[in-house]
N, C-alpha and C positions, 0 to 999 in steps of 0.2 A: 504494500500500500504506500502511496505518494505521503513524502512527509507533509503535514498540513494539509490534508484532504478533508479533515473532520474540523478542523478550525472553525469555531464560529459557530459550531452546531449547539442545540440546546437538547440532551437527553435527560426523561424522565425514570428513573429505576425504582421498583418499587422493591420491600423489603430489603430493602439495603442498610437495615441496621447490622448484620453480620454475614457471616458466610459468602457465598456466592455475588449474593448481593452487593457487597461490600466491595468484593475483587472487581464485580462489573463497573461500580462508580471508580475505583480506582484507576482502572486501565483507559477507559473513557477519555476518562479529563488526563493521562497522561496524553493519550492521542490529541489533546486541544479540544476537547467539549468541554460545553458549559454544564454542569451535572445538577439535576434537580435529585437530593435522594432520599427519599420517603419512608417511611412507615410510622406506627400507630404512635410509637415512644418518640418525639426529637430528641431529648435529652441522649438518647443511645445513639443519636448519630453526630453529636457534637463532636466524636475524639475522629472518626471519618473526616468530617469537614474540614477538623486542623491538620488531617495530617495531609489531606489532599491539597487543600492553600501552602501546605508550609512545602511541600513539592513542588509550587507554582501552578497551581492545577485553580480551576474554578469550582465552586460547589457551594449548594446553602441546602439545609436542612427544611423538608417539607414535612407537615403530617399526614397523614394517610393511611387507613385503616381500609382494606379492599374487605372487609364484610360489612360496612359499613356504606350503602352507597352514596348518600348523602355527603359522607367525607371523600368518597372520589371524585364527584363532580364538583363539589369548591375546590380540592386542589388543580385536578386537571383544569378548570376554568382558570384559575389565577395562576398556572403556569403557561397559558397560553395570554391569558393578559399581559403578562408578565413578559414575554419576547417570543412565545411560542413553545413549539415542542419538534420535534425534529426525527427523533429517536423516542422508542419506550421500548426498556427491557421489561418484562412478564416476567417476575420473579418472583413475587411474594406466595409461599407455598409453606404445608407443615404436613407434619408423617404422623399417624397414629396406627400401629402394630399392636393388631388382636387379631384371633379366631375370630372366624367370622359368624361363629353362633356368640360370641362376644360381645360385639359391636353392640352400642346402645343408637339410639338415632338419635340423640345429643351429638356422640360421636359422628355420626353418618354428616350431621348437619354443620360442624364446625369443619370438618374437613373440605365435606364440599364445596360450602360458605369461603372457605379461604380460596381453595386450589383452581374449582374450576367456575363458580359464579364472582368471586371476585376478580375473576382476572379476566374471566367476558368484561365484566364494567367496565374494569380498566381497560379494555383494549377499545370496547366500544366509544366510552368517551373520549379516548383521545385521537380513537378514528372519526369523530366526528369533526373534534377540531382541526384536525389533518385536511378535513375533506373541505370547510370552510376556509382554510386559510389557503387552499389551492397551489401547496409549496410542493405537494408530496412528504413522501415521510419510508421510515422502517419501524417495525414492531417486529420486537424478538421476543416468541414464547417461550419461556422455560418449560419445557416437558421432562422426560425421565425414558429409559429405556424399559422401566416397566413398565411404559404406556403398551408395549407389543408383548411383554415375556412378563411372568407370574412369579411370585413367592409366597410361601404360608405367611400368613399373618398380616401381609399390606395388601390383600384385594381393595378398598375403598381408595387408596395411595395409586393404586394399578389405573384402577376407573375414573381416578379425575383427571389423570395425566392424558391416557385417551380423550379423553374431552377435549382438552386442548391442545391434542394434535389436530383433528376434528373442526377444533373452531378453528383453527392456522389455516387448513385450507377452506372453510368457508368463507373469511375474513379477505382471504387473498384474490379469490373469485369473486369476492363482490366488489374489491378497493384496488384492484389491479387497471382502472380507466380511471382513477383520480391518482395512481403515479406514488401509488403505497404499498410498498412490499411488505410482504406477512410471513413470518417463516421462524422456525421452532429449532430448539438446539435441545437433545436429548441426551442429558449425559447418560454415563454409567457412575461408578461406586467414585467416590470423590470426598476424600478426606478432609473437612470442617470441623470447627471448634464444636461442633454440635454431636457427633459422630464419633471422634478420637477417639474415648475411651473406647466406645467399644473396638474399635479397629485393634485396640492395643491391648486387648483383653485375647483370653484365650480362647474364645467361640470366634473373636474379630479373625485372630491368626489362623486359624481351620481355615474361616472364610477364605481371605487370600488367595493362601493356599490352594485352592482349588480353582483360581482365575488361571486363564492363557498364560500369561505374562506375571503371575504371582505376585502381584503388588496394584495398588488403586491409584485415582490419579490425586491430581492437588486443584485448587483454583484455577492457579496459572495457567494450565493443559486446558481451558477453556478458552484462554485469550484470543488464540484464532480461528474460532468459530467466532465469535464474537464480532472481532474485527473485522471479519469479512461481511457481515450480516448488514453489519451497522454504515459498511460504505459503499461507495458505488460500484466497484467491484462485483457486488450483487444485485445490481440494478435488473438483470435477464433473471434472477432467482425470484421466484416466489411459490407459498404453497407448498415450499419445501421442510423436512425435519432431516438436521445433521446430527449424526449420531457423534456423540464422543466419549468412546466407550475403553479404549486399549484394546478391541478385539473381546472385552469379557463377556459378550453375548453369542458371539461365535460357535460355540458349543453348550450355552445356556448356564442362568446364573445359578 
């Protein structure tokens, strides 16, 4: 990618008070975006913001709660008042692991409420504002490689992720003549502050173990999925989901 390609741009990343999220504001605004990055806490995203600024990067702390939809359309509005939108990473997602004679529909409903109805909002409202302000735009879904392949105990986790591969190419068929591309990055097993212990436990090391390449990836090994999504480089891409896996679906997880 052209150095300065993304200069100037404004991206919105939701759940970006840690993990994934975090890494995607971070690499952004290395590339020269302006970084909007959101979720329910700002306080949790204050040490983000300074460390992005103290990088020379741009960034301010939005709130945004995607179960919430009344807080997605003030933010998305006054992010677009604000200078626009440019970019929206689809991140904000959470994992609940039960049996599925387990599952309460509390359970059923906060899952889904986060993974796959909050993140329709979110892509909706800011494909709305994309399609108003007639600049074009990209929207990146976070998905999961368990959208296609199964494990005991995250079938709901499975189901929402399908969802929003689903919605990526409905999104991109219907926004593909307003000059907005739609398309989904599916990781595999990916090491976060969220997950470590158990990677580092002795069920995590089984796990591993049993992968192609016997080891998971980090943030980082997202970087260029990402960057490609998010620049013109994949302007002919839409509707599409990039898997980045190490190969650990190859022979099933």
């Amino acid at each position: 990618m052209a150095d300065d390609v993304l200069k100037g741009k404004r991206a919105l990343v939701t759940g970006a008070s840690s993990g994934l999220g975090a890494r995607f504001a971070e690499i952004l605004a290395a590339d020269g975006v302006e970084v909007l990055v959101a979720a329910r806490r700002t306080d949790r995203l204050s040490s983000l913001v300074a460390s992005i600024q103290a990088a020379g990067g741009t960034a301010q702390a939005v709130e945004l709660d995607v179960t919430d939809s009344a807080s997605i359309a003030s933010a998305v509005a006054n992010a677009f008042d604000g200078g626009g939108v440019d970019i929206l990473v689809n991140n904000a997602g959470i994992s609940i692991e039960k049996r599925i004679t387990d599952f309460t529909l509390d359970d059923y409903d906060r899952l889904m409420g986060t993974n796959q109805r909050g993140a329709w909002l979110a892509a909706q409202a800011v494909g709305k504002g994309m399609i108003d302000r007639a600049k074009g735009g990209k929207i990146v879904n976070i998905a999961s490689v368990l959208a296609s392949s199964v494990l005991p105990g995250l079938s709901l986790y499975s189901m929402s992720k399908a969802a929003v591969i689903q919605m990526t190419r409905s999104m991109a068929l219907e926004w593909a003549r307003f000059d907005i591309q739609v398309n989904a990055i599916a990781p595999g097993y990916i090491e976060t502050e969220i997950n470590t212990g158990h990677f580092n436990s002795e069920a995590g090391q089984m796990q591993i173990a049993k992968l192609l390449r016997k080891r998971v990836g980090h943030p980082p090994d997202l970087d260029g999925a990402l960057r490609l999504l998010v620049s013109p480089d994949s302007n002919f891409l839409t509707g599409s989901t990039i898997t980045v896996d190490d190969g650990q679906t190859l022979r099933g997880l």
